[in-house]
N, C-alpha and C positions, 0 to 999 in steps of 0.2 A: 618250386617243386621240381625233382628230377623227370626226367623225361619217363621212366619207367613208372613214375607217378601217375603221371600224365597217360599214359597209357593204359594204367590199370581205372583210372577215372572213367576216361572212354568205354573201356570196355566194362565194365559196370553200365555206364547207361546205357550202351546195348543192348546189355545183357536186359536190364531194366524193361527197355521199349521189348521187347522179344515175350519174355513174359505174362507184358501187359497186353500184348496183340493176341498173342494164345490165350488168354483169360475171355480175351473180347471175343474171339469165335467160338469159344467153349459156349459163352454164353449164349450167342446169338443163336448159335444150333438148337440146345435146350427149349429155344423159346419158338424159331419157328424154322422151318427147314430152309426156306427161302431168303429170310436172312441171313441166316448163315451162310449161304449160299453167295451172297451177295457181298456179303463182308468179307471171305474168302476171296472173290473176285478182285474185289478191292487191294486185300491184301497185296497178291502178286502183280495187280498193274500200278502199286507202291513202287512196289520191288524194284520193277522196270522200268519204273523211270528214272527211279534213284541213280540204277548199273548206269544205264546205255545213257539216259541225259544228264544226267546229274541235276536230276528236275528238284527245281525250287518254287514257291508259293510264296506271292507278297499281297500283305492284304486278305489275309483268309478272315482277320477280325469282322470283316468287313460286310462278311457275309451271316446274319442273323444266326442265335442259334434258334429260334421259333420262329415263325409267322411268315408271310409271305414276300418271295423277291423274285422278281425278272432278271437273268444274268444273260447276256446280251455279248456275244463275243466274235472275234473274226474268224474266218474256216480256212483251216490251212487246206492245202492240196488231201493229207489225210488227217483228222482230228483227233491224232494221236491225244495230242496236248490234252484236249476237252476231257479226255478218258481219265488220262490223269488226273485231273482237276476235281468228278465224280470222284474219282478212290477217297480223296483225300476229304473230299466232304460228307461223304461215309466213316471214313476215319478218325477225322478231329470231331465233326460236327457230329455224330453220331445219326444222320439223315441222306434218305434218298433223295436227288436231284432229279426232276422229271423235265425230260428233254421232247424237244422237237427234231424229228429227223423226216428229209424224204419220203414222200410215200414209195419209192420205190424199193427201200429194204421191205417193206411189207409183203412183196412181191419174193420175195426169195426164199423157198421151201424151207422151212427146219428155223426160220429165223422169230417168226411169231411169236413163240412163248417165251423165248429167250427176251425179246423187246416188251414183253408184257411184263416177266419178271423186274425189269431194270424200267421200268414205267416210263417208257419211249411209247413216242404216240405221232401221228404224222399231221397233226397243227391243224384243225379247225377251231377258229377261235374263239368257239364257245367253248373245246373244251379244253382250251390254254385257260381262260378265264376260269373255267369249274373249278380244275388243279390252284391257281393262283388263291381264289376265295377259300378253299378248302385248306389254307395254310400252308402248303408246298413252295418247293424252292421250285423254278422252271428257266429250263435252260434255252435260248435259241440264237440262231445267228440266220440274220434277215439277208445276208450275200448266199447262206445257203451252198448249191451245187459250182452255184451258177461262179461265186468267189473261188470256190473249191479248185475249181477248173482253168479258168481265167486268170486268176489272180497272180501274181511271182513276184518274184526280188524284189521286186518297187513296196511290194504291198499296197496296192490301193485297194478301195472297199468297191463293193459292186450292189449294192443297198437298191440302187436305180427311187423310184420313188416309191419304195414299198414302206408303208405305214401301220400294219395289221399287228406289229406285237408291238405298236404302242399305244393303238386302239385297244389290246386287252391287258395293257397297265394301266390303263386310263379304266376302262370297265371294272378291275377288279382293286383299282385304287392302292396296285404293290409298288413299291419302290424299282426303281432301274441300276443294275450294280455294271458298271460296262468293265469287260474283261479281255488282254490279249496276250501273248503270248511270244517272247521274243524269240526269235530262228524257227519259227515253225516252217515256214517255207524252206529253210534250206534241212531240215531234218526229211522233206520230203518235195519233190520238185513235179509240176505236174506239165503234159506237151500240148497243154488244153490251149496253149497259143498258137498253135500252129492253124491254120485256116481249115484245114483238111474237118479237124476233130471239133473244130468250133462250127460250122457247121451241119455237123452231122447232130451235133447237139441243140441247135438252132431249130433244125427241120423236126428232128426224128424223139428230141427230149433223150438221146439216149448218150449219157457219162460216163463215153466209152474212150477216152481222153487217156492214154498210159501215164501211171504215175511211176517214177522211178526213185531210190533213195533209201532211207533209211540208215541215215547217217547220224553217227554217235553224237552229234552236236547239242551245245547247252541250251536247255530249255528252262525259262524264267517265264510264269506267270503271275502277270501284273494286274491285281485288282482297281478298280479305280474308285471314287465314292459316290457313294449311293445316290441317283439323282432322286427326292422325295414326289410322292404323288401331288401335285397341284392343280387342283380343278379351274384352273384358268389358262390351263393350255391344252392344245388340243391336239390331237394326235401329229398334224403334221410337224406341228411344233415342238412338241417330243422326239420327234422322230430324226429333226435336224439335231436336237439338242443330244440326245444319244449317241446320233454321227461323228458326232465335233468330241465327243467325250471318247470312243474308242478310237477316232484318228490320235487324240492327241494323245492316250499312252503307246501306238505307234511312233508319234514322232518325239517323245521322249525316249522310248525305251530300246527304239530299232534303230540300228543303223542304216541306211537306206543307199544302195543297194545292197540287199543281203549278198553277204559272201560267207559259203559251204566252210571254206579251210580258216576263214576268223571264228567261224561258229565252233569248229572242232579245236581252234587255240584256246575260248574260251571255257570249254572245260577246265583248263590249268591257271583261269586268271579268273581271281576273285571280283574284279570288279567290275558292275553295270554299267552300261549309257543311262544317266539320270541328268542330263542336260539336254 
């Protein structure tokens, strides 16, 4: 086929997806404001990941289209990636992802209903468990603020011994989907290693750590497989077995030390670390 072929194929399915996403929000509007609302949302944090990272999803099969999962992921300095990740499971999967965030967004004026709308909730684990038995997807990452901050080029996890969201896959008896995200750290870099700010976070709890960046670099998320519910293991034992499950699409899929200017070559090379 000529190249002009080739071109009019593409842009047909463009055109195609363009269509069918303006269908999808026609709909969702019709039926309730907030979905709409939400599907909208989604739409344009698509959008932006597509532009600025050339964001890709592996593994989305992977994620049920009914009934309940715990996706269990690392925190970059900013979670840009996670948001992405939400859009697109609104998008394929036509479902909200109900995350766990800090209780300190709750604390910030005007942000309430916004986190109400997009079914963010700040993690008591009764009512991770509600959401989970209630058949919802739920999102969290157990390094939290503390990875956020701390964490850089190396990538190491900051998990420490916390066990509480696999005490409620264990309670709600959902599957564990571990999920990560290659170059997130160099798409955003945080100065939470410096003593000054780590401290201040130590003493004061306050994630006042500057984060700098926002560079165009390629962003690949890597789903991993589902660990099943086994009632013969117990939370701590989940908990390592989880760990070991997102270190190791780390140390497949990241090159370690992250470097910003390979992250921004790899926008133009097609191909992963999968060794």
């Amino acid at each position: 086929m000529s190249d002009s072929g080739n071109e009019s194929c593409v842009t047909g399915a463009e055109d195609t997806v363009s269509v069918l996403r303006k269908n999808q929000l026609r709909e969702a509007y019709s039926n309730n404001l907030w979905d709409g609302a939400r599907k909208t949302l989604a739409t344009l944090w698509d959008g932006h990941g597509a532009i600025w990272h050339g964001y890709e999803i592996h593994g989305m099969e992977k994620i049920p289209d009914k009934g309940p999962a715990l996706i269990v992921y690392y925190h970059g300095a900013i979670p840009i990636d996670y948001y992405y990740f939400l859009a697109n499971v609104i998008i394929q999967k036509g479902r909200t992802c109900h995350s766990v965030a800090d209780h300190f967004l709750f604390k910030i004026p005007g942000f309430k209903l916004l986190l109400e709308v997009f079914s963010v909730i700040h993690g008591p684990q009764e009512e991770c468990v509600r959401a989970l038995r209630n058949g919802h997807l739920l999102g969290i990452s157990p390094g939290g603020v503390r990875e956020a901050l701390f964490s850089d080029e190396t990538y190491p996890l900051f998990w420490g011994k916390r066990k509480g969201f696999a005490q409620v896959a264990i309670d709600s008896q959902a599957p564990v989907i571990p999920m990560f995200t290659q170059n997130v750290r160099e798409g955003f870099r945080s100065l939470g290693t410096l003593r000054f700010f780590r401290w201040l976070y130590e003493r004061f709890r306050l994630p006042a750590a500057p984060v700098y960046g926002g560079f165009p670099v390629k962003f690949r998320t890597f789903l991993g497989d589902p660990i099943p519910y086994d009632p013969n293991v117990n939370a701590a034992e989940l908990a390592e077995k989880v760990q070991q499950a997102v270190q190791s699409l780390i140390d497949k899929h990241q090159q370690i030390p992250g470097n910003i200017l390979r992250a921004l070559f790899e926008r133009f090379h097609t191909k992963y670390k999968h060794q």
